[in-house]
N, C-alpha and C positions, 0 to 999 in steps of 0.2 A: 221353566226350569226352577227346581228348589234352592233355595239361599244356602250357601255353606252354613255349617255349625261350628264355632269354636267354641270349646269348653274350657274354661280356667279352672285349674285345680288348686284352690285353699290361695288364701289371701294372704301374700307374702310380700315383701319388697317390690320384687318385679310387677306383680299383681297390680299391685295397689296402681302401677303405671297404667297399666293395661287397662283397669278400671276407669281411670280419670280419662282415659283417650277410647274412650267404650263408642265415643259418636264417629269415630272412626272408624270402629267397626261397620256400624250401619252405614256410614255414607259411601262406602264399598259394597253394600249389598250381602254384608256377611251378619248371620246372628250369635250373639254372643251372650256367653252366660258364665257367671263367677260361681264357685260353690264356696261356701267355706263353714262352720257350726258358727263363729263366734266374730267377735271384734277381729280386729290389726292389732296387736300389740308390738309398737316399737320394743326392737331389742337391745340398741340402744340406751334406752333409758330404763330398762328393766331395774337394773338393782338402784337407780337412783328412790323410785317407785317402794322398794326395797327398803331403804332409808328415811323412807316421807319426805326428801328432799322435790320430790313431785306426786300426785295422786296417779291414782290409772288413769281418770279422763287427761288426764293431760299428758301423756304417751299414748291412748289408742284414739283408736278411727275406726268408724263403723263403715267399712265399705261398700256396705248399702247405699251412702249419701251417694257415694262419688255416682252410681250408674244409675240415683234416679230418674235422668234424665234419657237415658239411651242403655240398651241391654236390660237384663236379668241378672240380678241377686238371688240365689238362693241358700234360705241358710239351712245347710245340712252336710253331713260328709261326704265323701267318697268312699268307700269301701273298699271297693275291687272296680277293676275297669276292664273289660271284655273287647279285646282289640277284634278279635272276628266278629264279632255282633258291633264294632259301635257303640259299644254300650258303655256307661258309667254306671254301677252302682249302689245305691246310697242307703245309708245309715239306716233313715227312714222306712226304706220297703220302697220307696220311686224310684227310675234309673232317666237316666238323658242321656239322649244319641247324638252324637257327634262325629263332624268328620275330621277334624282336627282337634286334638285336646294337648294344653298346655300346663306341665305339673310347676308349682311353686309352693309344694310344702311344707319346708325347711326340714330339723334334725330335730334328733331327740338325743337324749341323753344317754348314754351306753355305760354299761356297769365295769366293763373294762377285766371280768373273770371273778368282781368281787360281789357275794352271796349280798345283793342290797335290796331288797324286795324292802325293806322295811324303811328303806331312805327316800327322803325329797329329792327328786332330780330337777335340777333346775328349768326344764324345757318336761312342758310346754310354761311360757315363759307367767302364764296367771300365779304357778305353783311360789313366785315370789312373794305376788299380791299374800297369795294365802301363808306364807310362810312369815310374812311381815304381821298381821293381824293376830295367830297364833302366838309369838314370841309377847306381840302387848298384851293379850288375854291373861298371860300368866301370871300367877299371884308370886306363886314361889319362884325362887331362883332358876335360869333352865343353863345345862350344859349342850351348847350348840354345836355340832362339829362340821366341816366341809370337807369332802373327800377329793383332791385334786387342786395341783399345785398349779397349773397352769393362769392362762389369764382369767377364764371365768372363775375359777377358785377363788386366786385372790381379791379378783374387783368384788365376790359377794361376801367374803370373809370380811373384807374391808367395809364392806357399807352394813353388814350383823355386825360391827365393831360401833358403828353409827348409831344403830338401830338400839342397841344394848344401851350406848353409855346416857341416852335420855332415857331409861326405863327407871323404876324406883328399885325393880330386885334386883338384884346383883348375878347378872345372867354372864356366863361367861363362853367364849367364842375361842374354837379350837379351828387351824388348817394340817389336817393331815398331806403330806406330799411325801411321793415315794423319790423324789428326787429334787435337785434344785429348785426353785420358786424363778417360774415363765422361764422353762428351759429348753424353749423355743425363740426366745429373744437372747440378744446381748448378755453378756454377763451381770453389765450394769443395771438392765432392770431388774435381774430377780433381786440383787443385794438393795437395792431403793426400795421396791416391794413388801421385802423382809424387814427392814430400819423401820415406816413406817406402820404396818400391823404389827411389830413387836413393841415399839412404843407407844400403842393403842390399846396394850391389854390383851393382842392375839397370840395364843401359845402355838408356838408352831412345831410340830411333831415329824419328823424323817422317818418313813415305814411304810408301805407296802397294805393300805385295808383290808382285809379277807373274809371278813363277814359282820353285817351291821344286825344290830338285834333292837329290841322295845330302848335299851336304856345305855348299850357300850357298842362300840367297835373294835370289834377283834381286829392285830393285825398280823402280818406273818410269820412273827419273830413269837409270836403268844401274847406280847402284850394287849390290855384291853383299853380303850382309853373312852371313859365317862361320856355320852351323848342322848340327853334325852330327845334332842332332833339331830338327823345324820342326813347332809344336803352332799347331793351325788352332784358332781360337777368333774368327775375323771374322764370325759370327753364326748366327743357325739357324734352322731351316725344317723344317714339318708333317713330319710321317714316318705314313703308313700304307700299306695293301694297296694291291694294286691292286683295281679296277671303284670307289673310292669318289675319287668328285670333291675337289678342293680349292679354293680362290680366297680371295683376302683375308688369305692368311698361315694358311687351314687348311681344317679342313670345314667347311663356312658351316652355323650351326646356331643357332636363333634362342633365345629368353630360356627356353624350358623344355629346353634342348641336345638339340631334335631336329634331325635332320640335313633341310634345304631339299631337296637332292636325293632322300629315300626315307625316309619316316616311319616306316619301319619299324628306322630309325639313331637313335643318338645319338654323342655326343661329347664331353667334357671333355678339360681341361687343356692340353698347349701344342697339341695335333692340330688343336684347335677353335679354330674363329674367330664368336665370335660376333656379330651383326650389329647394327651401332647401337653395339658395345663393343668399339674395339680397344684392346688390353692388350699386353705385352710376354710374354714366353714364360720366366714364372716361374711355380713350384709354389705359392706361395701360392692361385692363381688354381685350381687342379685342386682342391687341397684344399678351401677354400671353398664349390668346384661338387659337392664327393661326397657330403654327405647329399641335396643336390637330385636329383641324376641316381641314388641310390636310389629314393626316393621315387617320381620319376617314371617309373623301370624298373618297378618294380612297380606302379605305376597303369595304366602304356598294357599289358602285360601280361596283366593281371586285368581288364581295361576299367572298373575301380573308381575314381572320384576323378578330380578334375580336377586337371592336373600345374602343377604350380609354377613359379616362374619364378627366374633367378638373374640379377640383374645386379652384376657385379663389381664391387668398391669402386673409388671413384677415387682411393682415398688407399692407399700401403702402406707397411711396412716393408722395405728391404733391406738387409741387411746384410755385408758381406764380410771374412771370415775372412784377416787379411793374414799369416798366417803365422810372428806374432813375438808373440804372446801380447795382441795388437790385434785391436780390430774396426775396418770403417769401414762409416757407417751413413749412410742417408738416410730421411727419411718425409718426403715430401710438400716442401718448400722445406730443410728442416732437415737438416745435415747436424752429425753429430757423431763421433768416434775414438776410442779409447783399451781398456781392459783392460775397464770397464763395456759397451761394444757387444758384446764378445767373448763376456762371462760371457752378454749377453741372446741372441744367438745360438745358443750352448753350452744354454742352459736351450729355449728353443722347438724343437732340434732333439730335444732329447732326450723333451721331451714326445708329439712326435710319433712318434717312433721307439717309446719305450714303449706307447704306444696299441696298437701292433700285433704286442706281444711275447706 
């Protein structure tokens, strides 16, 4: 009899589990194979990276290391995945057959209705690295703008606020937000958010973006506001192959993250939308999900054991890295700042990052 196939799709949080416990797979008799083009880059630590308060080797992981030992690394994409055939795809012009394939390919950046072709979306999360490099390249002065108010807005607004004030030009950092600042938390963090990047030099703009160009951002109202880089961070949206459905903000995949459309799928972290559980499109949530979707990889697999269930916390931590030696933090109603959120961020990123050194 032939060894099951499980195929992991792009190296994300849960992956990266799945990768390190890859001799797991083998000692059950199943083959197992990662696809992904490139590194792991922590998301986590992205805008600190951002900042130069860390380089890239010290946020990514090459997930190669972790399954030298056991499984298959391949670096290449996915494309499209052909659930009648088995088949996966690839970039390349190869495809891999599989009888089980597991998606973790996180989100991308979504324009949100505004004309941004010409803007950096923050995701995929390298576009940092390059957007940090370019802003020091520059001789002359640049006017930088970010589009969205939200958390990721302000943490990278906040760390281009960082990035600027050690440069020699006199580069200046704009957050446009069509509404309060993290008007998904508390009240309290947008107005802390707002105290410090306006005390940082960040001009902060109320408007609606409506079309980004080489040098301005048009906004709704007609105003245009000055951008020689316009960094798209007005929200994000599933990212996988094609032939695999989406709805509900991903793959709809129910409490043991098999995929509704074809049980021969699963899914974690921001791809997945689980049913009965929406969540927002952070990594704590993949992480959490990656010993389960282990487990349960190898159960539906080995047709051993009945698979487990994962419902996500209602409660979490977030925290955002402002760039000036500050956190600013939310869990659950509670909102707090200062050098203590920073060190707890700084300490959980590193935990994690270590796990998979």
């Amino acid at each position: 009899m032939s060894r099951p196939r499980v195929l992991l799709v792009g190296a994300g949080h849960a992956h990266m589990e799945a990768a390190r416990q890859a001799s797991r797979f083998e000692e059950a008799g199943i083959d197992v194979a990662l696809v992904d083009p490139g590194v792991f880059r922590y998301s986590g630590s992205a805008t600190a990276v951002l900042a130069g308060a860390l380089d890239e080797a010290e946020a990514s992981i090459d997930p190669a290391d972790l399954m030298a030992g056991a499984g298959r690394f391949i670096r290449d994409s996915v494309e499209a995945i052909d659930l009648d055939a088995g088949v996966a795809r690839l970039a390349s012009g190869a495809s891999e057959a599989f009888d089980f394939v597991s998606l973790n390919t996180g989100s991308r950046a979504v324009s949100g209705g505004i004309d941004a072709a010409a803007a950096v979306p923050v995701k995929p999360i390298a576009n940092l690295a390059r957007l940090r490099e370019r802003v020091l390249a520059a001789g002359a002065p640049l006017s930088v703008a970010v589009i969205g108010g939200g958390a990721t807005g302000c943490e990278v607004a906040a760390n281009l606020a960082a990035l600027v004030g050690a440069c020699e030009a006199e580069h200046a950092v704009t957050l446009i937000s069509d509404g309060p600042l993290l008007a998904d938390w508390p009240a309290r963090g947008g107005r802390l958010a707002e105290k410090n990047l306006r005390a940082r030099g960040v001009t902060i703009v109320r408007g609606a973006a409506r079309t980004v160009s080489d040098d301005a951002i048009e906004l709704d109202d007609g105003d245009a506001i000055a951008a020689d880089i316009a960094v798209l961070a007005a929200g994000l949206k599933a990212q996988v192959p094609g032939g695999i459905e989406t709805a509900a903000g991903g793959v709809e995949v129910d409490e043991t993250l098999r995929a509704m459309q074809d049980r021969r799928v699963f899914a974690a972290g921001d791809c997945a939308a689980i049913l009965g559980h929406p969540r927002p499109k952070l990594g704590v949530f993949g992480v959490r999900a990656a010993p389960i979707l282990v487990d349960n990889l190898i159960a539906a697999a080995t047709g051993e054991g009945a698979l487990q269930r994962y419902r996500p916390q209602g409660r979490w931590l977030s925290i955002l890295d402002m760039g000036d030696g500050t956190g600013l933090a939310r869990y659950d109603g509670v909102v707090f700042d200062g050098a203590p959120a920073l060190w707890l961020k700084r300490r959980i990123d590193r935990g994690f990052l270590d796990r998979y050194r």
